[in-house]
SESE-854099 format. One record per residue (C-alpha): residue number from 1; residue in three letters; x, y, z. Coordinates in steps of 0.2 Angstrom, whole numbers. Example, Ala and Ser with C-alpha at 12.3 -4.5 7.8 and 13.67 -1.06 7.14 Angstrom:
BEGIN
PT  num  residu      u      v      w
PT    1     ALA     62    -22     39
PT    2     SER     68     -5     36
This chain:
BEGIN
PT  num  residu      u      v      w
PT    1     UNK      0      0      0
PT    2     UNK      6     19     -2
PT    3     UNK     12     28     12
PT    4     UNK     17     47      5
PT    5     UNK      4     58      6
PT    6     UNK      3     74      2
PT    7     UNK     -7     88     10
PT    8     UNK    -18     96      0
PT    9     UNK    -19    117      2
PT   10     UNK    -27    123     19
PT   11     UNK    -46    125     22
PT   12     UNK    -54    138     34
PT   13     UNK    -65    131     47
PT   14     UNK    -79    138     54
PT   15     UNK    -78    150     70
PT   16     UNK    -92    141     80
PT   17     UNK    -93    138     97
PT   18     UNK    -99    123    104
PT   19     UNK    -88    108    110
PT   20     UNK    -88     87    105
PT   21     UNK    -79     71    115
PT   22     UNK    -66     63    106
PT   23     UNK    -61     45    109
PT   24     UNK    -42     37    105
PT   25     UNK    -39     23     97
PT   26     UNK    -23     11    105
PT   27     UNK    -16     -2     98
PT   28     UNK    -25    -16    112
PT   29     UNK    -42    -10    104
PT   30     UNK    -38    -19     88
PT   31     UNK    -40    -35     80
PT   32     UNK    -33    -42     66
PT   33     UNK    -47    -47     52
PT   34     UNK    -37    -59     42
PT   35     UNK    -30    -52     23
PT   36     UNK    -44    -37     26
PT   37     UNK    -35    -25     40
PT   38     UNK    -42    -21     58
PT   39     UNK    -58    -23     70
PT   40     UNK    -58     -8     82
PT   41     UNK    -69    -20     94
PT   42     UNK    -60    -15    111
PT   43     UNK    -65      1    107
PT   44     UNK    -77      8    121
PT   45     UNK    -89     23    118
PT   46     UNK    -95     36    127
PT   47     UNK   -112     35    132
PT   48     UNK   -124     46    120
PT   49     UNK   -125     66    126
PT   50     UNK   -144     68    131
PT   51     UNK   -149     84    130
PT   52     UNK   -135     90    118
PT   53     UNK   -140     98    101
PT   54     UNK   -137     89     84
PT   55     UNK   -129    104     77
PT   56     UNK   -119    119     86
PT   57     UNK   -129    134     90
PT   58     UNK   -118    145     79
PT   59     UNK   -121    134     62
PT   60     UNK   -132    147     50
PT   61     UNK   -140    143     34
PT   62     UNK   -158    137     30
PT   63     UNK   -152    116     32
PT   64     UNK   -145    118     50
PT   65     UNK   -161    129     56
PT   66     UNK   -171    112     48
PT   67     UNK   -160    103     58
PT   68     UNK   -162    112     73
PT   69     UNK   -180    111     73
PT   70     UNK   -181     92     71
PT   71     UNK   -170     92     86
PT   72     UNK   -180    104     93
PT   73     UNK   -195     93     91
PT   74     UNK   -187     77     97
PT   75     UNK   -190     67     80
PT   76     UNK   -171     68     75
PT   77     UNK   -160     54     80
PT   78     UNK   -145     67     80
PT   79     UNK   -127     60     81
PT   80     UNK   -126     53     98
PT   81     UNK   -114     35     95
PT   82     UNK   -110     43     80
PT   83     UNK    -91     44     76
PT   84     UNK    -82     55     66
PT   85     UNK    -63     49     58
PT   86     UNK    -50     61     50
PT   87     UNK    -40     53     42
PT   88     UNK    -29     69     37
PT   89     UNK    -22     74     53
PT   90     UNK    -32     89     55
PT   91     UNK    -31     96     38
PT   92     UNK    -47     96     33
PT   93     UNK    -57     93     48
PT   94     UNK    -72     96     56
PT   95     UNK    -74    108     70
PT   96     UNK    -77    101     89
PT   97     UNK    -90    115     88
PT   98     UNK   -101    110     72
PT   99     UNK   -109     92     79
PT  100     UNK   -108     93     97
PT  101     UNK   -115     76    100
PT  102     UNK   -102     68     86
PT  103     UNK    -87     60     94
PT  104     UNK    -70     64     85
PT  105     UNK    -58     49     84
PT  106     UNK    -40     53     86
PT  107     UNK    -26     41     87
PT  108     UNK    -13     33     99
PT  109     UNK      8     38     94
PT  110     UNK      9     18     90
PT  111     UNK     -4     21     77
PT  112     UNK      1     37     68
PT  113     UNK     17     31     68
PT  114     UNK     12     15     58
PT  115     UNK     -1     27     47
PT  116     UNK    -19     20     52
PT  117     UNK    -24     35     56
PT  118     UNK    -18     42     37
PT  119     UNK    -26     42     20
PT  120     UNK    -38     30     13
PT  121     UNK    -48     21     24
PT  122     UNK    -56      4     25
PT  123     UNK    -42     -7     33
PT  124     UNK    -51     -3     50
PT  125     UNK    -66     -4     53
PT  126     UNK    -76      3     71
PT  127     UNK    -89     -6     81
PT  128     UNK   -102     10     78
PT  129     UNK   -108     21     63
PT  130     UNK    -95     31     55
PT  131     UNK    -92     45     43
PT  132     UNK    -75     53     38
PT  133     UNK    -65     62     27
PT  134     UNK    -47     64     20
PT  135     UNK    -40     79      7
PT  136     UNK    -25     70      3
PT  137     UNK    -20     61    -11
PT  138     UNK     -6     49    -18
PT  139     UNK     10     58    -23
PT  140     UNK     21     44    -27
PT  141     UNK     29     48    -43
PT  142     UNK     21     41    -56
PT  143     UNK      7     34    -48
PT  144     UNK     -1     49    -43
PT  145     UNK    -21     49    -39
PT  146     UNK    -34     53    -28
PT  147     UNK    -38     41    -13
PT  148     UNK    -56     36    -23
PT  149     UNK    -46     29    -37
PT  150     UNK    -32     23    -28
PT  151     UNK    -47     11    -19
PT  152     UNK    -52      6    -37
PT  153     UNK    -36      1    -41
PT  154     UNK    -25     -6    -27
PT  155     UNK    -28    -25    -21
PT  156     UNK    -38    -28     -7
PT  157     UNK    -46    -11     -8
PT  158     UNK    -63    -14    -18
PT  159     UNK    -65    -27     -6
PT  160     UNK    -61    -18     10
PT  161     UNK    -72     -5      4
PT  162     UNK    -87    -13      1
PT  163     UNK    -84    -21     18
PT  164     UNK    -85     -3     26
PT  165     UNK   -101      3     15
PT  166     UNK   -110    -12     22
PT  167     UNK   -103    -11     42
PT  168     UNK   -109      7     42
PT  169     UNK    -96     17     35
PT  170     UNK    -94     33     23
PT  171     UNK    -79     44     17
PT  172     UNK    -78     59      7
PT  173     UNK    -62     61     -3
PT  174     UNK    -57     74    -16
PT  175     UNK    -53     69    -35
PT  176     UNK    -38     79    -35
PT  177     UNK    -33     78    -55
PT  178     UNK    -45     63    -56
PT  179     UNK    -59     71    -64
PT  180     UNK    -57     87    -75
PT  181     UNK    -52     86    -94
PT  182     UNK    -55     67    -93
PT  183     UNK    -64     55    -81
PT  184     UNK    -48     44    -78
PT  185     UNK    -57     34    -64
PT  186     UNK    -57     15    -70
PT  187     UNK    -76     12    -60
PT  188     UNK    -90     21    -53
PT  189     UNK    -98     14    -37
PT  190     UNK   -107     20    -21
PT  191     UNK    -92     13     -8
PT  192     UNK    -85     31     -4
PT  193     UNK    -91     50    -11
PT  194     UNK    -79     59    -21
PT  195     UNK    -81     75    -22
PT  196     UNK    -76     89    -38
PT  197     UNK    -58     99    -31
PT  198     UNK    -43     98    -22
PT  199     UNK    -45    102     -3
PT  200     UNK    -58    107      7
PT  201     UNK    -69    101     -9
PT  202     UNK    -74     86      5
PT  203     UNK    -82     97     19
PT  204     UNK    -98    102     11
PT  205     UNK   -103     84      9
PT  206     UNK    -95     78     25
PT  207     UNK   -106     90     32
PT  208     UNK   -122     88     22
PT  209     UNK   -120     68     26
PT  210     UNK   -118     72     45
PT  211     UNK   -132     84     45
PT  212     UNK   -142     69     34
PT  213     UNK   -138     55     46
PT  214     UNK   -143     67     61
PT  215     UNK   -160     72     53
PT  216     UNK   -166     52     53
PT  217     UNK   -180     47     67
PT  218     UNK   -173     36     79
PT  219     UNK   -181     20     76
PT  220     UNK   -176     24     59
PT  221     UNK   -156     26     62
PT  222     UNK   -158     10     72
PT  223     UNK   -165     -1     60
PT  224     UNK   -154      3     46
PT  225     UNK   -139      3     59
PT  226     UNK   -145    -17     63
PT  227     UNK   -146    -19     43
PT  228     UNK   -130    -12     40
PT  229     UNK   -138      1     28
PT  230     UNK   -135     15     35
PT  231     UNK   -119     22     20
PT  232     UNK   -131     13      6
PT  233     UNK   -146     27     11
PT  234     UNK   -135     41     13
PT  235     UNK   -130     37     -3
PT  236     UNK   -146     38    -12
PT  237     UNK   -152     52     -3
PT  238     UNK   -136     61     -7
PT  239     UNK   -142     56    -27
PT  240     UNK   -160     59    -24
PT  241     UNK   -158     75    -18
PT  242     UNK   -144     83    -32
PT  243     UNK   -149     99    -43
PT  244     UNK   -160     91    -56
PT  245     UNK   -163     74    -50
PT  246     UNK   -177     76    -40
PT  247     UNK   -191     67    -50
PT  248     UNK   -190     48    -49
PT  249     UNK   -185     48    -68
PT  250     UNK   -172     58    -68
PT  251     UNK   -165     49    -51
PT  252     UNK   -165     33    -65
PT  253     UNK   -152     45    -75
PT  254     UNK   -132     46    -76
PT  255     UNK   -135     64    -70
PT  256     UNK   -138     58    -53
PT  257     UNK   -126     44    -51
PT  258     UNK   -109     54    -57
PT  259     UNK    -92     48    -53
PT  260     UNK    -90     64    -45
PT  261     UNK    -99     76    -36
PT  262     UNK   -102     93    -37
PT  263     UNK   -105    102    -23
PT  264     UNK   -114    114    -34
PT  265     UNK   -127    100    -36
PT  266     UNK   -128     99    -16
PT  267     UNK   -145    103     -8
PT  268     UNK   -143     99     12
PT  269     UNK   -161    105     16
PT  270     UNK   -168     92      4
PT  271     UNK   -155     79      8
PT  272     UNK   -161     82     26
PT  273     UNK   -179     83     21
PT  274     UNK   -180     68     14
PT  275     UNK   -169     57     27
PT  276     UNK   -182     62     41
PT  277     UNK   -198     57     32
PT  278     UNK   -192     39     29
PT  279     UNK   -200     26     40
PT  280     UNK   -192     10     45
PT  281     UNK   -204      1     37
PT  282     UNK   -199     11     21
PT  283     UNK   -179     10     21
PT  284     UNK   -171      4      4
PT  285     UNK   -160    -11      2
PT  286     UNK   -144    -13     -4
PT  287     UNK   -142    -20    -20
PT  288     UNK   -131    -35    -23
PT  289     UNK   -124    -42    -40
PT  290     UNK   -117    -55    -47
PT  291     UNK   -110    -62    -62
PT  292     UNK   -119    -76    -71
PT  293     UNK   -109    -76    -87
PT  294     UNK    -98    -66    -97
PT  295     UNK    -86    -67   -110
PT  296     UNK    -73    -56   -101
PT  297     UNK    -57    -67    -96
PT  298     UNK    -42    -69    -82
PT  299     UNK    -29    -67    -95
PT  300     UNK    -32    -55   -110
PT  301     UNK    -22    -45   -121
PT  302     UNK     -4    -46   -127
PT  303     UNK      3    -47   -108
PT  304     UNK     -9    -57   -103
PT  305     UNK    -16    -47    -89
PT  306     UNK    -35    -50    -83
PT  307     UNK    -49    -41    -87
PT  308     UNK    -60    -43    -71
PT  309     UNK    -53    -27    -60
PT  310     UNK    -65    -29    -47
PT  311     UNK    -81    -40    -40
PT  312     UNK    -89    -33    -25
PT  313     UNK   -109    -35    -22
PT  314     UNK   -114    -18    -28
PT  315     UNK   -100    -11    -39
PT  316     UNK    -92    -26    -53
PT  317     UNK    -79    -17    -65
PT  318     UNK    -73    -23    -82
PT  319     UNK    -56    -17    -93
PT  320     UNK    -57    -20   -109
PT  321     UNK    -41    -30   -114
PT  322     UNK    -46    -39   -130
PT  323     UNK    -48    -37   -147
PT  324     UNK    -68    -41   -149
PT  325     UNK    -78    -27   -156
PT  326     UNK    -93    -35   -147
PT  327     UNK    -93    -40   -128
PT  328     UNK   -106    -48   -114
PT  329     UNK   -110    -49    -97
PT  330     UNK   -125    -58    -89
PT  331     UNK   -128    -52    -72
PT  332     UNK   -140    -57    -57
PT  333     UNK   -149    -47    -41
PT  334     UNK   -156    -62    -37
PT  335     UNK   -147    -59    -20
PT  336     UNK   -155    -44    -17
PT  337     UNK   -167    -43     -1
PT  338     UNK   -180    -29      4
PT  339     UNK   -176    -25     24
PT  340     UNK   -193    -25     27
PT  341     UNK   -198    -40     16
PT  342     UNK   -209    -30      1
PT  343     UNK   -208    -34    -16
PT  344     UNK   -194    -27    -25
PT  345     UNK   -195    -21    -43
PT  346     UNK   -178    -18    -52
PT  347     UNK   -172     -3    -64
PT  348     UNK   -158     -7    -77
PT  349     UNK   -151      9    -83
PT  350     UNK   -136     14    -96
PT  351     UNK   -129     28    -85
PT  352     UNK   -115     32    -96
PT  353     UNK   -112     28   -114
PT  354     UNK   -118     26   -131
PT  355     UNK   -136     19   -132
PT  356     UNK   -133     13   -148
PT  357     UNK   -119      0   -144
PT  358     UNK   -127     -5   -127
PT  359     UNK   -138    -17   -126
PT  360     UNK   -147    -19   -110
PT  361     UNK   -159    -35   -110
PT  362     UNK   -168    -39    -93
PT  363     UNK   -179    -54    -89
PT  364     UNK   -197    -52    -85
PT  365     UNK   -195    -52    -66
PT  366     UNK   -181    -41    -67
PT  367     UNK   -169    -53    -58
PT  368     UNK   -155    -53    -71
PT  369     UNK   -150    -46    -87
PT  370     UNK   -141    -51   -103
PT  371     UNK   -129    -34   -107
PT  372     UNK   -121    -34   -123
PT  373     UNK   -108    -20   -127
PT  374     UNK    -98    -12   -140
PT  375     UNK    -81     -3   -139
PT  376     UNK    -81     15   -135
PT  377     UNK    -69     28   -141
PT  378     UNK    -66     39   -128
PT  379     UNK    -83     51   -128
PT  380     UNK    -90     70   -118
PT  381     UNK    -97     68   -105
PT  382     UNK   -106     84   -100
PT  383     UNK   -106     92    -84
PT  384     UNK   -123     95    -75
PT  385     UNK   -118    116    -69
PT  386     UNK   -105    120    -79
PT  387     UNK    -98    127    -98
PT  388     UNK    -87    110   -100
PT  389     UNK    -87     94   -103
PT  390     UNK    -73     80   -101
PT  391     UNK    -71     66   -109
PT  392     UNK    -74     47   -104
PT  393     UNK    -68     31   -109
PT  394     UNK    -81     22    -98
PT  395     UNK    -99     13    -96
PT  396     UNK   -109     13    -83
PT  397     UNK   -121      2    -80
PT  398     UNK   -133      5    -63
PT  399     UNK   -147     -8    -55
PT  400     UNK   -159      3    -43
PT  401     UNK   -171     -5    -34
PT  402     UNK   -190      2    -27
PT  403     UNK   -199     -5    -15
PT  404     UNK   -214      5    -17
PT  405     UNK   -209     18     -6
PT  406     UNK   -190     22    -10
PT  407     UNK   -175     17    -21
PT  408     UNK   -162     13    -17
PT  409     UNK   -143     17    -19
PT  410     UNK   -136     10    -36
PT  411     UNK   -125     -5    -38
PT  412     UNK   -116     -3    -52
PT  413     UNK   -106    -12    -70
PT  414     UNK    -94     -1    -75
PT  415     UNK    -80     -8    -93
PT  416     UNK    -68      4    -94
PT  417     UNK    -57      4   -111
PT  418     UNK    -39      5   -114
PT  419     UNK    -40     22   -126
PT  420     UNK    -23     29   -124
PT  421     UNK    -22     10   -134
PT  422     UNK    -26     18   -152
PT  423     UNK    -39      5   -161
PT  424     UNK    -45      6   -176
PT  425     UNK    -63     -6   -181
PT  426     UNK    -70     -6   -199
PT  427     UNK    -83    -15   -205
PT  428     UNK    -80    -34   -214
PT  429     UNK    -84    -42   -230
PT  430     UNK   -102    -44   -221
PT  431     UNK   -103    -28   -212
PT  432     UNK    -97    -36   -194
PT  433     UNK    -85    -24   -185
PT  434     UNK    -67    -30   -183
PT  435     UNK    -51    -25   -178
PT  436     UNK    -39    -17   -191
PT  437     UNK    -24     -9   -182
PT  438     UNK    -19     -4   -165
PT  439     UNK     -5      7   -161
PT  440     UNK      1      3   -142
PT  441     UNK     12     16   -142
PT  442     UNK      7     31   -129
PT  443     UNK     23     35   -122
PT  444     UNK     27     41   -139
PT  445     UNK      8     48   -142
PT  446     UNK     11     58   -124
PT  447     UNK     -5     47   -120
PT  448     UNK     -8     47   -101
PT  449     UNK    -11     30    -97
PT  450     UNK    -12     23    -77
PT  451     UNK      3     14    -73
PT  452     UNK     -8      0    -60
PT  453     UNK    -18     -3    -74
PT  454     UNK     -9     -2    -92
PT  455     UNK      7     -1   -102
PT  456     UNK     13      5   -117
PT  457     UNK     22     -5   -132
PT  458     UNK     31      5   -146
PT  459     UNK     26     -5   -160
PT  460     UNK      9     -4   -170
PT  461     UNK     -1    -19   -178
PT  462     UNK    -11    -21   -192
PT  463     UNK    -21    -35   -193
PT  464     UNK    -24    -49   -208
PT  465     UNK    -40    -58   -210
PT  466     UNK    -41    -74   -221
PT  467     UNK    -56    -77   -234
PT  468     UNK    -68    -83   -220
PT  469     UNK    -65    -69   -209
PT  470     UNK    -56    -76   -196
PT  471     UNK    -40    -67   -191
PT  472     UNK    -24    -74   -199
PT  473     UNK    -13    -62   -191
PT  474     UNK     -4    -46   -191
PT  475     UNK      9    -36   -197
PT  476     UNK     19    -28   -184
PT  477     UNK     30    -13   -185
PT  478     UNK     40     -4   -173
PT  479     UNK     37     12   -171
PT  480     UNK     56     17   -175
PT  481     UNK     54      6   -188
PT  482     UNK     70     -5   -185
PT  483     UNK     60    -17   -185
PT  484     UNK     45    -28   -196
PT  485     UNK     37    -45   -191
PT  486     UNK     24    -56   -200
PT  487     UNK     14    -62   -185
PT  488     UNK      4    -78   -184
PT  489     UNK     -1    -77   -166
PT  490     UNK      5    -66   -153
PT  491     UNK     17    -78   -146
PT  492     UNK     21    -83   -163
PT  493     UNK     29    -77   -182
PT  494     UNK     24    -84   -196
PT  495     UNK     38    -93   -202
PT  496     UNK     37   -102   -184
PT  497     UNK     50    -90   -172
PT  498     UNK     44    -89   -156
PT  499     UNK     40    -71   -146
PT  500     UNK     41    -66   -128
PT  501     UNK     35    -49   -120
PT  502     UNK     42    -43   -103
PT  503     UNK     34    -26    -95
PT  504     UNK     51    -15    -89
PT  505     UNK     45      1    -79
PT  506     UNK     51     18    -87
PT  507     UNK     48     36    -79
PT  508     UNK     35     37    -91
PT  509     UNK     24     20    -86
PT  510     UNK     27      2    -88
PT  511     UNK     31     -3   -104
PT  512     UNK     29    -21   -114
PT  513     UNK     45    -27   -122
PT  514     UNK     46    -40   -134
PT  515     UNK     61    -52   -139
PT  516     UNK     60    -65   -152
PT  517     UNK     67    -81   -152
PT  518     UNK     87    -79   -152
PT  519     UNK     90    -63   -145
């Protein structure tokens, strides 16, 4: 895992006056959780305040004085057991003052020392709802990314973070880089918030979530605590609510389930609103996935690498290694279970991509569906508030369900595609799409690519098909042009030499070498 940070530049807090507990962590509260990380379970916390406010008495603005009424009132659950983790060493943090009934974890010597108080979470988990931030990002050379992406990326991390989602658990990162000419997160899914900025981009929806969480009635809170839904219904009020998305339609749109969010888009009072009308007979479920079939292999590509990046119950992701014009993927929410028993009825929505070379074919009951899919060249995406668009190399694929009272948070498909990987399709003798030349070569293209995820190559190919329309190989040139092969496969030349590939790291990314038989 990656252990330099950098801090991101300084965010003024708020000058409120109220006060908050604050509970340290020691190295005797944890347990070891096999491969996953930490169990916080000899944590011991303070007993809910009674009587203190869910939000400071100097917080302004229309969604803390709806707060404060429902507190007011007695129908808010506030934030009593709630605990709030840093993970930036005070960076970006919440003021003591802000949630007076929130309790603020801090860390024993022992633990900073060995970083688990720093940077992306997920490889601890506490015994008690918990939201948190960080406004740092990875800064190792040429591995550089925000914390969201480094969790799509890294092993273990999909994994640990689906764990946190459904133990109660939300953090709020900035994309830093991530998201602003070009989308260049790898997934979409609803295991962490990422917000649009650098530092302090994280507060408004730290803060929005926090006043969320304290807005739901108290039997409410409690049964999505017991169901472990808790991060799944912050997230879909979080979507719900959003500029633009407030009809049930438009929830069923990409607009609402962005990558990123925009605090621009942000609407606390509704967000809050919403998360104090629902029942606990009415809470959502969490939506759960599962592969069935697809066509999508282990090994793919010429180095062979898989192209199943992650499975997790509500976010699957998919590169896009090899040469097919034409890919598919059956999946299944048969898994899928209302908390409260009622009939679940299921949405299958294209949230990003072409409609045209996506296929989305669900059975009658809604419990699966057969997803065919074409490639994409990279494609704008546009923004919901302002003048620009980025581009995407990307489909998203989201599974809502409603229960006839609410949806719920997606679970999402998301096939990313190697585009700094220049391809070429044309039509065949009979009109079919196929490959007709690649060039692999982005470090001489300046092509970003990411480095955990790709390579370059500095050659080009060019396929040959036979009378039949089968491939029959490939002409492959370097791109200094020293050197020209007839290939038969790619392990293979056509008069029989045999051909290795090694990936050697450069400055500019890892790069696949190839060496025929003899040298």
């Amino acid at each position: 895992m990656f252990r330099r940070f950098f801090i991101l530049p300084a965010l003024l807090s708020l000058g409120v006056t109220a006060q908050a507990e604050t509970i340290q962590l020691n190295p005797e509260d944890l347990v070891r959780a096999g491969p996953f990380g930490w169990l916080a379970t000899g944590l011991e916390l303070p007993a809910p305040s009674r009587g203190t406010q869910a939000i400071g008495q100097n917080a302004d603005g229309s969604a803390a004085l709806l707060l404060r009424r429902l507190s007011h009132q007695g129908v808010a659950s506030g934030l009593g057991g709630v605990l709030y983790d840093n993970r930036d060493r005070g960076h970006s943090t919440l003021p003591p003052e802000l949630f007076p009934n929130l309790t603020h974890v801090t860390y024993a010597p022992a633990l900073r020392e060995a970083d688990l108080d720093y940077g992306l979470a997920g490889e601890l988990l506490f015994p008690a709802v918990t939201l948190g931030n960080s406004s740092t990002a990875v800064s190792d050379q040429g591995v550089q990314r925000s914390l969201s992406r480094l969790a799509m990326t890294a092993p273990m991390t999909p994994a640990q973070n689906f764990r946190a989602y459904a133990s109660n658990h939300l953090y709020v990162y900035p994309e830093h880089r991530d998201h602003d000419a070009e989308d260049l997160f790898p997934a979409n899914w609803p295991y962490s918030v990422t917000s649009q900025g650098s530092s302090g981009s994280d507060q408004a929806f730290l803060r929005a979530l926090l006043m969320t969480l304290a807005a739901f009635r108290p039997d409410t809170r409690a049964r999505l605590e017991d169901e472990g839904l808790i991060a799944p219904t912050l997230q879909m009020i979080l979507r719900r609510t959003q500029n633009g998305s407030y009809t049930a339609e438009a929830y069923r749109t990409g607009a609402a389930h962005p990558t990123v969010f925009d605090a621009q888009n942000l609407s606390p009072g509704r967000m809050i609103g919403l998360a104090a009308s629902i029942a606990p007979e009415d809470i959502p479920p969490m939506v759960r996935l599962n592969v069935v079939s697809e066509d999508f292999r282990t090994t793919a590509g010429l180095a062979d690498l898989s192209e199943r990046l992650f499975d997790t119950p509500s976010a699957i992701a998919r590169i896009w290694r090899g040469p097919e014009y034409e890919r598919s993927i059956a999946l299944s929410v048969a898994n899928t279970r209302d908390p409260n028993g009622r009939d679940l009825e299921f949405h299958w929505v294209l949230l990003r991509g072409d409609s045209n070379k996506v296929s989305i074919i669900p059975t009658e009951d809604g419990l699966s569906a057969e997803i065919t899919l074409n490639w994409h060249d990279p494609f704008p995406i546009p923004s919901a508030t302002r003048e620009i668009s980025r581009l995407s190399s990307r489909v998203d694929i989201g599974v809502i369900a409603w229960n006839g009272a609410q949806f719920s948070a997606p679970a999402l498909l998301s096939i990313s595609f190697p585009a700094h990987h220049q391809r070429v399709y044309t039509p065949g003798p009979e009109g079919q799409m196929r490959l007709s030349s690649v060039d692999y070569d982005a470090q001489a293209r300046n092509a970003a690519y990411d480095p955990m995820l790709h390579w370059s190559a500095p050659w080009w190919d060019e396929m040959r098909y036979d009378e039949n329309n089968n491939l029959a190989g490939w002409l492959r040139e370097t791109t200094d042009n020293t050197k020209s092969l007839e290939m038969k496969t790619k392990d293979e030349t056509v008069d029989g030499m045999s051909v290795r590939y090694g990936v050697q790291e450069t400055p500019a990314g890892p790069r696949l070498v190839m060496s025929s038989e003899g040298e």
